[in-house]
VEXNU-611680 format. One line per field, with one value per residue (C-alpha): residue number from 1; x, y, z. Coordinates in nm, 3 decimals, padded with zeros to 5 digits. Layout:
num: (NUM, ...)
u: (X, ...)
v: (Y, ...)
w: (Z, ...)
This chain:
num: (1, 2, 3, 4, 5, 6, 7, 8, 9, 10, 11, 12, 13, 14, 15, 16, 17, 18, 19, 20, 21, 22, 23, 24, 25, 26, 27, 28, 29, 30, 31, 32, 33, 34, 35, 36, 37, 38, 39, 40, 41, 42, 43, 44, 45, 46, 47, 48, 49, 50, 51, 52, 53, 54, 55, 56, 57, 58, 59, 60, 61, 62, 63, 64, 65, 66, 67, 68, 69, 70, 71, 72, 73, 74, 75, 76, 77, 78, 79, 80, 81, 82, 83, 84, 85, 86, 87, 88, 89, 90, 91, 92, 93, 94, 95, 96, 97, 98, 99, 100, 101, 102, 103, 104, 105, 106, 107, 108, 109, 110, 111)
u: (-03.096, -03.485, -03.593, -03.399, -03.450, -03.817, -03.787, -03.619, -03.870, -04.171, -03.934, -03.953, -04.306, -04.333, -04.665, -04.666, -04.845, -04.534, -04.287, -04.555, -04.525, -04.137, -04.056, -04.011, -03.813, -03.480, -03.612, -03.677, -03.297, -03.326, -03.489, -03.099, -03.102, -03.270, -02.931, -02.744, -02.681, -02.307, -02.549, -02.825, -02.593, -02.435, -02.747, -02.907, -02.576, -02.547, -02.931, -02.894, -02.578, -02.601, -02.352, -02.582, -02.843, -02.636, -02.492, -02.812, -02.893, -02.539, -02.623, -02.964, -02.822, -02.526, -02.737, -03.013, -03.276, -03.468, -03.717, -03.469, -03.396, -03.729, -03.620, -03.281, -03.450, -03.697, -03.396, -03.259, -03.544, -03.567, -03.223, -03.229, -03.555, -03.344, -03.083, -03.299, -03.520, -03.155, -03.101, -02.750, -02.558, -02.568, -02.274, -02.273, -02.309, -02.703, -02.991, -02.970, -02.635, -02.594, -02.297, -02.521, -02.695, -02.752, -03.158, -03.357, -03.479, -03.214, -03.155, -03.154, -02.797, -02.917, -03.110)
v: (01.399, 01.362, 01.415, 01.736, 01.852, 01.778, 02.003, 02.243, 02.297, 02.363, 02.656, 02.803, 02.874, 02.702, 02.463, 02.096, 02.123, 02.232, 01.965, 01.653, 01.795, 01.832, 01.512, 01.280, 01.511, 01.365, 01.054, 01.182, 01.138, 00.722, 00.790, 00.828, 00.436, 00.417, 00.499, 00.215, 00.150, 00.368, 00.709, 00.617, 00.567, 00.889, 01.095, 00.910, 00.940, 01.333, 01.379, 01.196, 01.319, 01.639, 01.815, 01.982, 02.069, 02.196, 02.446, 02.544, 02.632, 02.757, 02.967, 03.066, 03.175, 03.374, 03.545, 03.633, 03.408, 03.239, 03.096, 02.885, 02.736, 02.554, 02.344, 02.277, 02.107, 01.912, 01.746, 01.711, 01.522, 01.303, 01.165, 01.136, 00.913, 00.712, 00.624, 00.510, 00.255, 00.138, 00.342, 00.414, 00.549, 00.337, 00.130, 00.096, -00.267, -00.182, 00.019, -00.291, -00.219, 00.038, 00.153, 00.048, -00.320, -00.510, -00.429, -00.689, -01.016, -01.258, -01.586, -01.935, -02.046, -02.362, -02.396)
w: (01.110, 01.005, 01.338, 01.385, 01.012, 01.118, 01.423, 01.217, 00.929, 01.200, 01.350, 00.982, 00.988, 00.642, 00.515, 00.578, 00.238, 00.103, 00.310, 00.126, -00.207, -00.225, 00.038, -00.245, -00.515, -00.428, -00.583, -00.945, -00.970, -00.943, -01.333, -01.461, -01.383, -01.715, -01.856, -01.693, -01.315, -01.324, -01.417, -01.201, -00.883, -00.954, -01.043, -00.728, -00.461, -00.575, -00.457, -00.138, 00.013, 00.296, 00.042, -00.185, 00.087, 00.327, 00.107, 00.017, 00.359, 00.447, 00.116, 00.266, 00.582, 00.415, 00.202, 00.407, 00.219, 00.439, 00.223, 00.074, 00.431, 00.432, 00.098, 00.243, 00.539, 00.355, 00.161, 00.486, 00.593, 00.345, 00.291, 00.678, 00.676, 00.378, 00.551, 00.860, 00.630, 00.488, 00.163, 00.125, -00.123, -00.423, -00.556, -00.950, -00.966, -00.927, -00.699, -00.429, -00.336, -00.101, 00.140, 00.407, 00.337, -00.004, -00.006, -00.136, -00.011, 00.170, 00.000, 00.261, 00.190, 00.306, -00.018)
């Protein structure tokens, strides 16, 4: 999915300048963890799911906006690159669990 967003966004004709700025938007939802870990995994799992950006480029397409496409496929991007380093959808019980891995540092069991 990053790779082809990737692909995708350089068809558009839009700035890299614009792809850096906006790559790490989807994160500004993790603040909502502030609140307690049930908020923050919802604020954070409805920013990284393909939901919301694919009907924003379903949306662009539909309505013949095609700057919006460009957006769509940055968000694309990054919740693709996400899931690749191992960040999941979050679980309530806290940011390290994910639906993918627990992230954090493994603990020796032998210890």
């Amino acid at each position: 999915m990053a790779s082809l967003a990737a692909i995708l966004y350089a068809l558009t004709g839009a700035g890299w300048t614009l792809f850096a700025c906006l790559w790490l938007v989807p994160d500004v939802s993790a603040v909502a963890y502030l609140t307690g870990p049930r908020w923050g995994a919802r604020s954070y799992n409805a920013a990284h799911a393909y939901l919301a950006p694919g009907a924003l480029a379903i949306a662009a397409l539909l309505l013949h906006r095609p700057a919006l496409l460009p957006f769509a496929l940055i968000w694309f991007n990054h919740i693709g690159v996400d899931r690749l380093l191992g960040y999941g959808l979050k679980y309530s019980a806290g940011f390290g669990w994910t639906h993918l891995k627990k992230l954090g540092k493994k603990v020796d069991s032998r210890l």
